[in-house]
N, C-alpha and C positions, 0 to 999 in steps of 0.2 A: 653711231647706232647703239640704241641699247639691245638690251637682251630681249625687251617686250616686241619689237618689232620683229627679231628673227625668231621668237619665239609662236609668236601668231603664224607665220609662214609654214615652220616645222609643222604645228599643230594640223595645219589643214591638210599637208602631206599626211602625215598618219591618220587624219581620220579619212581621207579617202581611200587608205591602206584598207582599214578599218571595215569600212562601207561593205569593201568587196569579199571581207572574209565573215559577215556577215554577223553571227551571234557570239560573238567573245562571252564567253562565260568564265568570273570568276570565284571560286567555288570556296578556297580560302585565302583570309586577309588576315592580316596583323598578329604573328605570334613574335613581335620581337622586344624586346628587355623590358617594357614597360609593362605588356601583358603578360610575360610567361615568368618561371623562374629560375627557366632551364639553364644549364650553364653556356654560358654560348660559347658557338665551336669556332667561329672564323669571321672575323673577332667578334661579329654579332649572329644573335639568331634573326634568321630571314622572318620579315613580316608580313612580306607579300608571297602568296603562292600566286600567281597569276596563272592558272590553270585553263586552258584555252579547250573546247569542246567545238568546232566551227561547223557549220549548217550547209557548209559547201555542197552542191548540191551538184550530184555524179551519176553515172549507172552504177559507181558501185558503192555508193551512199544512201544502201537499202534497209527497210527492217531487218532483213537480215542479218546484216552487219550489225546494227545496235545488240541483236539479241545473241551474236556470237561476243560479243564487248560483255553485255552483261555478266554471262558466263565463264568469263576470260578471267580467275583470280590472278591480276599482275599487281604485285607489288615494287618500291624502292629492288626489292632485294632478286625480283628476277631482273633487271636492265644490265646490260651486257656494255660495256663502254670500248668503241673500239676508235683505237688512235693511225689516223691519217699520217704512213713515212713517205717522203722523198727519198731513195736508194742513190744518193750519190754522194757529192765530197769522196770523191776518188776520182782519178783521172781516167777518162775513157777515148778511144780513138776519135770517135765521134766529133771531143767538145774538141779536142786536141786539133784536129779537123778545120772546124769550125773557128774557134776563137785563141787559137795558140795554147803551145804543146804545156802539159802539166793545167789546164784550164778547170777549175771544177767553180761552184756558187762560193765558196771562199772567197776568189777574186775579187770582185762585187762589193761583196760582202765588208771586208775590211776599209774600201774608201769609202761606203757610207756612211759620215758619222752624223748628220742630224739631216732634218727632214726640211719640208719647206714651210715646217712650223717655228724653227729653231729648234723642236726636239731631238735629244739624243735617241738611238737607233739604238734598237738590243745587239748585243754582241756576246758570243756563247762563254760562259762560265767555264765551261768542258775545252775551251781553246779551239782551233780550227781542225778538228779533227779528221783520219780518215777513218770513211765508215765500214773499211773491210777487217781492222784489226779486229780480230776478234775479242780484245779486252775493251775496245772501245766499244762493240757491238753487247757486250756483256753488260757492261756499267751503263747500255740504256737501257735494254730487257729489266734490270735489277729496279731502276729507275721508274720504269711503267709499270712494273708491279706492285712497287709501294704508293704511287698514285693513284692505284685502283683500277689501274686498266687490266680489261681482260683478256684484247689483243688487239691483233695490228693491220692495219688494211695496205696493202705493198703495193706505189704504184707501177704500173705493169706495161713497157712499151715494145712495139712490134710492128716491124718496118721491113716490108718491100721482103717478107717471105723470112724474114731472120729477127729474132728479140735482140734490144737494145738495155745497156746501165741494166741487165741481169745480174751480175756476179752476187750484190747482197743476198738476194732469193737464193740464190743456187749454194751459197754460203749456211744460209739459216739450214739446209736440209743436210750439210755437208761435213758440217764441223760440230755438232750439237746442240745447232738449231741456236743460237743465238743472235739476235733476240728471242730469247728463247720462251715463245709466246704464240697462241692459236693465232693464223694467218688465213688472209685470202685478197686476192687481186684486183685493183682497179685498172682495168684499162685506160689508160691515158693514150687515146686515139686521135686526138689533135693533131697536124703537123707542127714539123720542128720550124718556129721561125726566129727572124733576128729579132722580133718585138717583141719575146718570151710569151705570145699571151695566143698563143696556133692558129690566129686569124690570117685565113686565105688572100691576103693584101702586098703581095711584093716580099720579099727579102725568104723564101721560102728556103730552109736548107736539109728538109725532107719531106717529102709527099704523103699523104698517105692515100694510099691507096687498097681496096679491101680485096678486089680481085676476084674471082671463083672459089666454086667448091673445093677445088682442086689446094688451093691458097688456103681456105678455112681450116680444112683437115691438115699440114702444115699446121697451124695454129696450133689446133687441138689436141693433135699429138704432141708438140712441146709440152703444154699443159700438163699432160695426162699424169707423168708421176709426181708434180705437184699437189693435182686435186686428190691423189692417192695416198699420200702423206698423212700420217695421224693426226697433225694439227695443222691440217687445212681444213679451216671451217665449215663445216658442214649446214645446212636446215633437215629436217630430214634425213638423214642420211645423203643429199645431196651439195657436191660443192657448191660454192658463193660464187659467182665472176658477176663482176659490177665493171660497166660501161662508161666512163667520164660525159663523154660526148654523142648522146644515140642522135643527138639532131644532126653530126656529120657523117654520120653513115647511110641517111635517107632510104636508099630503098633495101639494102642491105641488111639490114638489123635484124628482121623478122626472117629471112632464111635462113642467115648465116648460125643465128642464136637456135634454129628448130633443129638444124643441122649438130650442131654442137650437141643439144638433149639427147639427139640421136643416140650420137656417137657414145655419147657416157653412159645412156641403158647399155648400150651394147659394151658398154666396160665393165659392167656388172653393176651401175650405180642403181637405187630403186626409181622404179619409176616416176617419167619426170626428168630423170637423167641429172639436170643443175639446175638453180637457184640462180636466174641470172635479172641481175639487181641496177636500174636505171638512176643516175646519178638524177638528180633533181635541181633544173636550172628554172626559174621563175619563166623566162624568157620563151624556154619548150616545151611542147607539147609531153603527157607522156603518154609513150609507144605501148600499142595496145598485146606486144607482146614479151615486156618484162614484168616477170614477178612481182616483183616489189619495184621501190625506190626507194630513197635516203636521200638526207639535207646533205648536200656539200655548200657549208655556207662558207662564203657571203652568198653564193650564187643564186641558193634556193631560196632567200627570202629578203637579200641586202642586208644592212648594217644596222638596221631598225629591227631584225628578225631576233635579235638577241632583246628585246624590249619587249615585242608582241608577239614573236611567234609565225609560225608558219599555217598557214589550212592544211588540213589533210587533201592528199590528191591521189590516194592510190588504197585499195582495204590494206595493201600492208604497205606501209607509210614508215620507214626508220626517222627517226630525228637527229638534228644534228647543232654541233653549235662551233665558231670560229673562235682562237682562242683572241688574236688580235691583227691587226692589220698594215702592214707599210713597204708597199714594195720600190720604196728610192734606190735599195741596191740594184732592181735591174731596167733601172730609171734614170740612169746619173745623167744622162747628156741632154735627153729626149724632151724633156718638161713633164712627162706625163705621168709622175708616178703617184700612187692614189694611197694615203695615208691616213687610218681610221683613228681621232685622237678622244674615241668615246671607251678607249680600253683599260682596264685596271685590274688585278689580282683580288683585291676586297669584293668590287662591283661582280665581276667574272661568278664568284662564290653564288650570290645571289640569283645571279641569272639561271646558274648549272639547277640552284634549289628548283626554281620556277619551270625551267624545261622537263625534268626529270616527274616532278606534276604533273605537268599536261601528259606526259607519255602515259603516266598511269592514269590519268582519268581516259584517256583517248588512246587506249591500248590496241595492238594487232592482236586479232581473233584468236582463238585456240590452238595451240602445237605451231604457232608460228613463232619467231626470234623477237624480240623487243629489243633492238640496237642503239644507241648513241654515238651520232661519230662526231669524234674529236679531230676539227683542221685546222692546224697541222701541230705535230710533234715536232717536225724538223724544218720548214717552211720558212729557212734563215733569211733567201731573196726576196719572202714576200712580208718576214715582217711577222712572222704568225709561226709561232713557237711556244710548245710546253716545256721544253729542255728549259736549265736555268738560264740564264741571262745574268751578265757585271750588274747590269743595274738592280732588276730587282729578283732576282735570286732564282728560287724555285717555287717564287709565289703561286704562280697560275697552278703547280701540280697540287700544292698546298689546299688549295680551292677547290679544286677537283675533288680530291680528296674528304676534304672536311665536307661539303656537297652531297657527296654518296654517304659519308657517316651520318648526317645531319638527317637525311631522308630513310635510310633505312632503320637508325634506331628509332624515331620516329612516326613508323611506317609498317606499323606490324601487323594492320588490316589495308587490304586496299581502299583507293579512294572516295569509291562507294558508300564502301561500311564507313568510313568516316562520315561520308556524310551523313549517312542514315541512323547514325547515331546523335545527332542534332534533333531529339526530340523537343516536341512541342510541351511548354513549364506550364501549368496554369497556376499561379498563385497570388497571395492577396496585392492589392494596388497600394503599396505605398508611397512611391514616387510616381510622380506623370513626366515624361519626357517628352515635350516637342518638340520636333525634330525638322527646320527650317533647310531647304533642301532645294536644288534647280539641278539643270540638265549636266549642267560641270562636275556633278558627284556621279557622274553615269559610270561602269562599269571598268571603262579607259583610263579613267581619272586615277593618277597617281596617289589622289586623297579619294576615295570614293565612298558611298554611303551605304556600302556593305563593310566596309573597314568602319562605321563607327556601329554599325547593328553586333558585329564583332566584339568588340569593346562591349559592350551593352552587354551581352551575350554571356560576357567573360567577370563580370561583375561578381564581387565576394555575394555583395545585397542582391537577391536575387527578383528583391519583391518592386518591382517598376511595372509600368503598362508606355507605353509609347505610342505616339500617332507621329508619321508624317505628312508633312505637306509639301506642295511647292508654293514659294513663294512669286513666281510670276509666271507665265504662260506659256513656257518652254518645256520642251517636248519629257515625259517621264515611261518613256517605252520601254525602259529598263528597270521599272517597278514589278513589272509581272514576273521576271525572273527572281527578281529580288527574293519577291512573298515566296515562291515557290521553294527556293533554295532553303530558307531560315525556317518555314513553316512554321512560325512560333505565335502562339496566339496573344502573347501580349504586344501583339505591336500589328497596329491598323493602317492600313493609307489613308485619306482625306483631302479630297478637290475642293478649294475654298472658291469663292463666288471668282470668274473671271475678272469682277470691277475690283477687285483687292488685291488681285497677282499683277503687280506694277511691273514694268521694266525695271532690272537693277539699274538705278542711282546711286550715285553717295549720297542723297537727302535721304530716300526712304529706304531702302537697304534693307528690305522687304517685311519692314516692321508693320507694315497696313496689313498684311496677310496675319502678322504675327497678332496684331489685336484683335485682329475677327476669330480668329483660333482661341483668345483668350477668353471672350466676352460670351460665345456660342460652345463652348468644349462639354456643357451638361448635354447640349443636343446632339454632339458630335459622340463622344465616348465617355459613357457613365462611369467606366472604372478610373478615366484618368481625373474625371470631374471628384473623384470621390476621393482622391488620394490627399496623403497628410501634406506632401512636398511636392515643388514644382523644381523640373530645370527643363530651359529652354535654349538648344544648341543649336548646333549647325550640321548640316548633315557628312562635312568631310572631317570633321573633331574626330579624339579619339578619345579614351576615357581609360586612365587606369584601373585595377582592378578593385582596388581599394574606394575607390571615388565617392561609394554611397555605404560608404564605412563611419563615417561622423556625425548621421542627423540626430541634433541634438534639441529637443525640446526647449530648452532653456533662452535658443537661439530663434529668430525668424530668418535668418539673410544668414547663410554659410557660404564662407567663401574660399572655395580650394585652391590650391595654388597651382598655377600655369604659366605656362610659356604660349609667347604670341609673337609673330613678326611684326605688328605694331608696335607692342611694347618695347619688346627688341631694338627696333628702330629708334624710338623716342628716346632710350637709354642709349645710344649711341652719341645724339646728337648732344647730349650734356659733354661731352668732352671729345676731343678727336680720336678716333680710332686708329694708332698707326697700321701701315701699310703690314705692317710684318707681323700684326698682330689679326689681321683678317684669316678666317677660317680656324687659326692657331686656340685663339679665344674660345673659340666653343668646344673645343675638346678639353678645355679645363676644369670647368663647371659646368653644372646642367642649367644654369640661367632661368630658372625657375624664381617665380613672383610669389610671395604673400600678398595675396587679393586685399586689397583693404575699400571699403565705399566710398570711392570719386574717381572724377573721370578718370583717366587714362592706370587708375589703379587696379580696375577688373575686367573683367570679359565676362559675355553675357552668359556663355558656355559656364561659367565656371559660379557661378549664381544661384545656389538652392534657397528656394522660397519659401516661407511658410505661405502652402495654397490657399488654404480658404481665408487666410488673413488680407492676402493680396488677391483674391477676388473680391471681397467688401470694400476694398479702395475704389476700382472701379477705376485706375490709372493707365494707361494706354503710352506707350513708348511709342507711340507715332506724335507723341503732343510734344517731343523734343526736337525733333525733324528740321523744323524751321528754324530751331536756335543755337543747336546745336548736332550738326549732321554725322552721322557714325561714331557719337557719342550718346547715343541713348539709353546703351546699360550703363555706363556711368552715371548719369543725368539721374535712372532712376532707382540707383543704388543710392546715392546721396542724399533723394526724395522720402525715398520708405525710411531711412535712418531718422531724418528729422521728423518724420510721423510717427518715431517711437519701434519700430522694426528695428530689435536687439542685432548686430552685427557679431557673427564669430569665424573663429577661422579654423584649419584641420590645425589638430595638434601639433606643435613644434617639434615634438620627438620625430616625427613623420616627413622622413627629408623626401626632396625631388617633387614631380610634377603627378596632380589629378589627373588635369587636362593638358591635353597638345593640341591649340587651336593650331589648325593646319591652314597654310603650308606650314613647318618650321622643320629647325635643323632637327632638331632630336628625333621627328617622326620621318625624316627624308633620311637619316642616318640609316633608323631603324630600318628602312623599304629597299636598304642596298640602292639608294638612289645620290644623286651628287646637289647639293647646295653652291648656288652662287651667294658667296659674301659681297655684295656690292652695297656701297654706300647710298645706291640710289634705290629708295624703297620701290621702285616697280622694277627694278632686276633683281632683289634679292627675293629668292624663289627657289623651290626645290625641281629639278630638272633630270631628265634623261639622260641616259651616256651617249643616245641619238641627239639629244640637244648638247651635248658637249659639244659633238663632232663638229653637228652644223654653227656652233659660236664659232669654233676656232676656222672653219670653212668659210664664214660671211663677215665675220668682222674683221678692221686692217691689223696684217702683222705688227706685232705685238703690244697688243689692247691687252691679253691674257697671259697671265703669268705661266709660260711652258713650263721650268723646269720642277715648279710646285704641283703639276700635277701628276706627276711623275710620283711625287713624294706624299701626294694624300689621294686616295682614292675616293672623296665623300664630299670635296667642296672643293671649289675651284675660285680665283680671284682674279683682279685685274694688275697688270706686271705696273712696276712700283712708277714708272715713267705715267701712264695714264693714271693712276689712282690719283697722281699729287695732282694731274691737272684734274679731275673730278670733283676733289676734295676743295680745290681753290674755287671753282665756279660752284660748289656752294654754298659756301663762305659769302 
């Protein structure tokens, strides 16, 4: 199986994701290396915001809420990031009990060494520690400070009238509070079972049970000088207690939690009493009587949520993100344990950029909290830790880190004002830009055609006018956001006649749309009719900033230099690419082309015109179709040179790329996304860390090179047993 078949599959999963969260809005694209000149923090600057605004449609998805949003100045710099502990690694009666004496996730822990990938399993940098010393409790507080967190969510268990694996809480208030950081409680109300995962199914080896009033108050006074504690988190003036489980409480939730607000007015808390907060599982409903919620991911959104995002489902909505995933240590016998292989400290970076966006575009209302929760910090059995790790270090906090510097130095109006400062340019039409464009550049799209309106945008030369079109008769429901977002009046939409929008072929390759745009564009847009230059792109290209930095009179035919997966490709096939040199290759050079005129020497992208010279030709790139099929910017760069059409290029002092016909590596580097190097030109592609997972999920153990992806977070390859047979059947 190639990549294209499992890739078709994933795709329809995510767009039925997609379907249901309704209006994805992305609001910013493309600030990375190629567009900006900022320094980059880790180790690139992110290109993609994917800023998510969903349409989900609630009771409490009122006017109201918009105009409390409006009002709401949340920037990078209010987000509150708070990190998901496990309180144990120390031995307790309980596991002692349960799975023999001195038992703690340790145990586990140490015989997992790889997955049912062949991957190696993280194992802690910090050694097996226990979590009651208090220097060990100190050197993680120390640790979560320099990562940027601001506190800690402690999970919190309570069984049969008495708490449970309490000693770290009662530590952190006892000894001076180390980790010594703002705290507040998740109940983890699950039962204890042998399948570690609290499903009610056999092997039970604690119940729970919620009980009466009589039982709650019990609770609640345990509580009480917790939430009385100076850094027990407050909203309001009222404590945090967040719920794991409200869907196993059923009818209990809404007295037992009214009862609790009670009780804490009557403590002196302001009214209201507590802040009590529903964990967010996709699966349930939420209870119409918590506050808020929070992503506990994977839960709230799966392993694609770190790709797309979550809808809002509640006015105060925290967000959340998973750092990684693999729980074989508490899986070794069973078969069953579930191993996320779309995870990486680089990629992570990117993602935290994009989440920390949508928060602030889609902020909770006034004098409420703006949270981030991070799961987990300690999460050794499941695989899902920001502590270091032997292998790769203390990347993930690294990420973290450079994620909230990234967003807040850059983030010094909210996301509004950013955009509202996107005013509309009018100036003179020197270049015309055609902008060739279908349903694939919609919004979703990893390449989309607000990332080259972007580019466009960001240009030195400011003086373009642009029209897009489609080039065949699939669907553009995503133009009206488009126009509304950029409101710039140099750039037009345009419906060419139905009988000219072909289905994509490799024959016409939507150059019949492209001719009637060329032949009819006085009737279509006077300013772009009227310009000195033409380029004629594709709607998911991107375009350095320099790009309309070189029009040179002297010249007709300028040809900037690009990178293309075609090209790419056809350079490969001149000589064998060894196995060891896949994905290695392209972090050496930028692989960038001097355009020269003939075929496989340009891209159509990358082809500035003189216009009214090649409107008097009266030549049509649909007339090479039938001789030569997706080569007809070639065809007619060749043509115009031998009719006298002067060919020049950018200056050579002027290293790296104009254009980035997309996909390719350099712009899927940029997007914090992952590239398949494969020899076979319809799997090399740039891909999702959700298309990771599902490669290394659908295709047979070991097609994919495990231990390289450990070791590059931006491209992935095939392990050197399958490449050689690849390489041989194309030979």
């Amino acid at each position: 199986m190639h990549l294209t078949a499992a890739r078709r599959r994933a795709r329809r999963v995510q767009l039925i994701i997609l379907a249901a969260l309704s209006a994805l809005a992305l609001y910013k694209l493309f600030l990375y290396r190629y567009l900006s000149d900022k320094e980059e923090p880790f180790p690139h600057t992110p290109a993609r915001f994917c800023t998510t605004n969903s349409s989900y449609v609630a009771d409490w998805a009122s006017q109201a809420l918009a105009e409390l949003q409006a009002n709401t100045p949340v920037t990078a710099k209010h987000l509150k990031v708070l990190g998901i502990i496990f309180p144990q690694y120390h031995a307790i009666p309980e596991n002692d009990r349960f799975w023999g004496v001195n038992f703690t996730e340790w145990v586990n822990v140490k015989k997992a060494s790889k997955n049912k990938y062949g991957m190696e399993l993280p194992q802690p940098a910090w050694g097996y520690y226990n979590l009651l010393e208090f220097d060990v409790r100190k050197r993680l507080g120390d640790f979560l400070r320099e990562a940027g967190i601001y506190g800690v969510v402690m999970h919190h268990y309570w069984f049969a009238g008495q708490p449970i694996m309490d000693s770290i809480p009662k530590k952190m208030i006892e000894d001076g509070g180390e980790p010594n950081l703002p705290f507040f409680f998740n109940w983890a109300n699950e039962p204890w079972t042998k399948r570690w995962d609290g499903m009610d199914k056999g092997g039970v080896l604690m119940a729970q049970d919620y009980g009466g009033e009589a039982e709650w108050r019990l609770h609640f006074d345990y509580l009480l000088p917790f939430f009385r504690h100076p850094k027990y988190i407050k909203v309001g003036g009222r404590p945090v207690f967040a719920v794991y489980k409200v869907a196993h409480m059923k009818r209990e939730f809404g007295p037992m939690t009214a009862k609790f607000k009670q009780w804490a007015e009557e403590a002196g808390f302001p009214p209201g009493g507590m802040e009590i907060m529903q964990a967010n599982w996709r699966s349930d409903p939420v209870h119409e009587s918590a506050d808020s919620i929070y992503d506990y991911q994977p839960h709230a959104g799966g392993f694609e949520a770190a790709d797309i995002g979550t809808p809002r489902r509640h006015k105060i909505h925290h967000r959340g993100a998973m750092v990684s995933w693999d729980n074989t240590a508490r899986h070794l016998t069973d078969g069953k344990a579930v191993g996320y292989m779309g995870s990486h400290p680089s990629r992570w970076y990117y993602q935290l950029v994009d989440l920390i966006q949508r928060v602030v575009v889609d902020p909770n209302p006034m004098q409420k909290e703006n949270f981030i929760f991070i799961n987990a910090i300690n999460e050794w059995g499941e695989g899902d830790v920001l502590e270091p790790t032997k292998l790769q270090g203390d990347g993930y906090a690294k990420a973290l880190k450079a994620a909230l510097h990234f967003s807040r130095a850059s983030d010094s109006s909210t996301a509004r004002d950013a955009q509202a400062k996107l005013d509309p340019v009018e100036l003179r039409a020197e270049t015309c830009v055609l902008v060739r464009t279908y349903h694939a550049h919609n919004d979703q799209a990893i390449f989309s055609l607000n990332g080259l309106i972007k580019s466009l945008r960001g240009l030195h030369n400011p003086n373009w006018v642009a029209v897009i079109f489609p080039t065949d008769t699939s669907g553009t429901s995503h133009w009206a956001g488009t126009e509304k977002r950029f409101n710039d009046t140099r750039i037009k939409f345009h419906y060419p006649p139905n009988k000219v929008r072909l289905k994509y072929t490799r024959q016409d390759a939507g150059f019949s749309a492209t001719d009637y745009m060329v032949k009819h564009l006085s009737e279509i847009d006077s300013k772009c009719a009227g310009a000195r230059w033409m380029v004629i792109t594709n709607g998911d290209n991107v375009y350095r900033a320099d790009a309309l930095s070189y029009l040179d009179s002297s010249h007709d035919l300028i040809g900037l230099s690009f990178v293309s997966r075609w090209i790419s490709h056809n350079e490969d096939q001149k000589g064998t690419v060894a196995w060891n040199e896949r994905c290695e290759r392209l972090t050496t050079k930028d692989h960038c082309f001097r355009s020269s005129p003939f075929v496989g020497k340009i891209d159509l992208g990358a082809m500035i015109i003189n216009w009214p010279k090649f409107r008097a030709t009266k030549y049509r790139f649909s007339s090479f179709t039938a001789s030569d099929p997706l080569a007809q910017d070639g065809k007619m760069a060749e043509l115009l040179v031998t009719q006298g059409f002067r060919f020049g290029n950018v200056p050579q002092d002027q290293p790296g790329c104009q254009l980035l016909h997309n996909p390719s590596y350099a712009a899927c580097r940029g997007m914090g996304q992952v590239w398949f190097d494969s020899p076979i030109f319809s799997d090399a592609d740039c891909i999702t860390s959700g298309d990771v997972d599902r490669l290394f999920t659908e295709l047979p153990a070991g097609t994919l090179d495990v231990d390289y992806t450990l070791v590059n977070g931006h491209c992935i390859r095939y392990s050197k047993r399958r490449y050689k047979e690849l390489v041989e059947a194309l030979e």
